[in-house]
C-alpha positions in Angstrom: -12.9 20.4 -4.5 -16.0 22.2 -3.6 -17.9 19.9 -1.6 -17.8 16.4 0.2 -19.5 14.1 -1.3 -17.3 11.0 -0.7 -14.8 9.9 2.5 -11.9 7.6 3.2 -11.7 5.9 6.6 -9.1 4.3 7.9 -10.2 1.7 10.7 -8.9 -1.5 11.9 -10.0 -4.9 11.1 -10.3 -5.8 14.6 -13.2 -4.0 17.0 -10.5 -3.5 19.6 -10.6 -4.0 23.4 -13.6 -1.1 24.0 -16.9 -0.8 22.8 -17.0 2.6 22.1 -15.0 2.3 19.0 -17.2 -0.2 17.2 -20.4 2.4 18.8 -18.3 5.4 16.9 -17.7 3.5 13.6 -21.7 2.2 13.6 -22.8 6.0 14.3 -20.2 7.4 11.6 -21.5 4.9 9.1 -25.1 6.2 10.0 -24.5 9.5 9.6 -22.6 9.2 6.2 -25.4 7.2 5.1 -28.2 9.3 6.0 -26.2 12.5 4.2 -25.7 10.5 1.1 -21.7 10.5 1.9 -19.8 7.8 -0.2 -17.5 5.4 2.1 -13.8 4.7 0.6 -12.0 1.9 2.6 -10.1 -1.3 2.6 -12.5 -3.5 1.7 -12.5 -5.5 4.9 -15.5 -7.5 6.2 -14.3 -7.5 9.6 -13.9 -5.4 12.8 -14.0 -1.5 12.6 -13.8 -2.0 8.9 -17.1 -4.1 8.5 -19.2 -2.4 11.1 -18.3 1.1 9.5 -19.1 -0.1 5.7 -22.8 -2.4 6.8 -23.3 0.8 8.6 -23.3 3.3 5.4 -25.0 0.7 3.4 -27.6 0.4 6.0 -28.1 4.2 6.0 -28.4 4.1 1.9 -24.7 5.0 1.2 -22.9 4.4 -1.6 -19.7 1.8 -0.2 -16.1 1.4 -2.3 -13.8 -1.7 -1.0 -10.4 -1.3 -2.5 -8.1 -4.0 -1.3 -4.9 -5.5 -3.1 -4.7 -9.0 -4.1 -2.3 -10.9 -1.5 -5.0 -9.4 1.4 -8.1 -10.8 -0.7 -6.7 -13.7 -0.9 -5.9 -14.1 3.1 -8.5 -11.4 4.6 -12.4 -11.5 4.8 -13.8 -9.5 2.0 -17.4 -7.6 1.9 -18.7 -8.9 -0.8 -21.8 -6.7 -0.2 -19.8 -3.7 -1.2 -21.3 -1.6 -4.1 -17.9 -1.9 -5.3 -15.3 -4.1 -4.5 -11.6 -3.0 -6.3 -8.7 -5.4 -6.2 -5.0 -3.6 -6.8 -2.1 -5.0 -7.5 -0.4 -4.2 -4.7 -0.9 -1.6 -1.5 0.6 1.5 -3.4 -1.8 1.1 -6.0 -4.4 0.6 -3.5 -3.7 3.8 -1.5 -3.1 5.8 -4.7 -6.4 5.0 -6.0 -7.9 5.8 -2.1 -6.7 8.8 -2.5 -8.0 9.6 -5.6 -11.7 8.6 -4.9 -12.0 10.6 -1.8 -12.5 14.4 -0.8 -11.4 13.9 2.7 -9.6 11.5 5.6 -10.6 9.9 8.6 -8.5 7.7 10.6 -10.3 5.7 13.6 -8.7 3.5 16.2 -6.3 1.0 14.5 -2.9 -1.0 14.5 -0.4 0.3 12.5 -1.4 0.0 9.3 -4.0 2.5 9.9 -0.9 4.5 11.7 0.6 4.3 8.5 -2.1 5.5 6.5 -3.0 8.8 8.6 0.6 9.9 8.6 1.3 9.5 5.1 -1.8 11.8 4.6 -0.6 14.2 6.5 2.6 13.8 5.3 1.8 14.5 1.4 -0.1 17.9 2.5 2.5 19.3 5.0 4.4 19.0 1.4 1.8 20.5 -0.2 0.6 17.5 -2.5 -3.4 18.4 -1.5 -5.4 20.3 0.4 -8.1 17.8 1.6 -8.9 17.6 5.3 -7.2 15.0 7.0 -9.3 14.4 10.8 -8.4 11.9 13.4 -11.6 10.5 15.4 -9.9 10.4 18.5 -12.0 8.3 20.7 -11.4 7.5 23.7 -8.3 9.0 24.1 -7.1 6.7 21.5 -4.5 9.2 19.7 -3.6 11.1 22.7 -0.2 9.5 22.0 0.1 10.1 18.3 -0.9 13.6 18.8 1.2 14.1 21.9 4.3 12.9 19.5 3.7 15.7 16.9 3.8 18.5 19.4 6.9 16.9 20.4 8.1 16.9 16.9 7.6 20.7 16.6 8.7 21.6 20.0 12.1 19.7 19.2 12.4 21.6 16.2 12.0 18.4 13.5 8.6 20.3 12.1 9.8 23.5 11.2 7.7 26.6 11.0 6.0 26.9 7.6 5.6 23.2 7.5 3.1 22.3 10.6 1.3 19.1 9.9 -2.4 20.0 10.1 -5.4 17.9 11.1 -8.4 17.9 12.7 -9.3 16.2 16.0 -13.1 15.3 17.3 -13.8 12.8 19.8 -17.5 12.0 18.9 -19.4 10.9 15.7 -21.5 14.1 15.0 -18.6 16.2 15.2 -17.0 14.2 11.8 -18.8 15.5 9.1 -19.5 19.2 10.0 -15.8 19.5 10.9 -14.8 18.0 7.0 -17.3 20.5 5.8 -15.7 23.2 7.4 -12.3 22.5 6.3 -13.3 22.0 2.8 -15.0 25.5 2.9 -11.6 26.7 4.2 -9.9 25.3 1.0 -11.8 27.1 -1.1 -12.7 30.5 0.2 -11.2 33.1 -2.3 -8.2 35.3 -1.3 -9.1 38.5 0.2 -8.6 42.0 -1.8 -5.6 43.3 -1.4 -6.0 47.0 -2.2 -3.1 48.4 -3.8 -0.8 50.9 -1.9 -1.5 54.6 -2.3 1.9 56.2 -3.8 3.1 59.1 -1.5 3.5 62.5 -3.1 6.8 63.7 -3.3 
């Protein structure tokens, strides 16, 4: 991966109790769109979900709905989505999430966005990929989450060698340059290692 050209967000389907999360997933949509960024998500027509996808769309972006087939038939769809991918079940779905997208973003959600983010971060502390994993922390929103991880490592359950790593903003127009910088990261060569002069003897 060389460049991001297409992002998963993880969102809920409700707006929550604040307005500054639906104000963050609107903007984030806006500025994906306006960069040409691809939108990966769960298909959903509602809350965070919805505002973030109309939002890309809006902004000429290109908008993938992947949702598996007992929440299509119970949730509100976008129908409106460039592409709309039904899975047989969630595995499949987050597999295939996975696959379409060069980085993560996890906005305020229940805990089926919980469960998304940490199983992201869980398959690169074990080294499964390297693509940037960032928590849009509005509002204070993950203060607890994050809180818990440093709690993790302090109590000696994420051992040294295996930190989880992700990236935390709190506004909109920190997102994408942060991503980009990651992915730069990723793919930096190693440095020159000049080989060791052998001592006379």
């Amino acid at each position: 991966m060389t460049e991001l050209s297409s992002i998963c967000v993880y969102c809920g389907s409700s707006t929550g109790d604040r307005p500054v999360y639906a104000e963050f997933a609107e903007r984030l949509g806006d500025l994906m769109g306006q960069e040409g960024l691809g939108l990966v998500y769960g298909g959903g027509a509602i809350g965070l979900m919805g505002i973030t996808a109309r939002s890309v769309m809006a902004a000429g972006g290109h908008v993938t709905g992947i949702i598996p087939q007992f929440l299509k038939e119970r949730e509100v769809m976008l129908e409106t989505a460039h592409e709309l991918i039904v899975t047989e079940d969630m595995h499949e779905r987050k597999r295939m999430m996975f696959e379409r997208s060069d980085a993560f973003v996890a906005l305020p959600g229940g805990i089926g966005t919980l469960e998304e983010l940490v199983e992201m971060m869980t398959w690169a502390q074990l080294g499964r990929h390297r693509k940037p994993v960032l928590i849009a922390n509005i509002n204070g929103f993950w203060d607890p989450l994050i809180a818990l991880l440093r709690h993790m490592a302090d109590s000696g359950f994420i051992r040294r060698g295996f930190e989880v790593n992700y990236l935390v903003v709190d506004s909109a127009e920190q997102v994408l340059p942060k991503l980009r910088e990651a992915i730069a990261r990723t793919v930096e060569p190693a440095p020159v290692v000049e080989p060791m002069p052998i001592a006379d003897l």
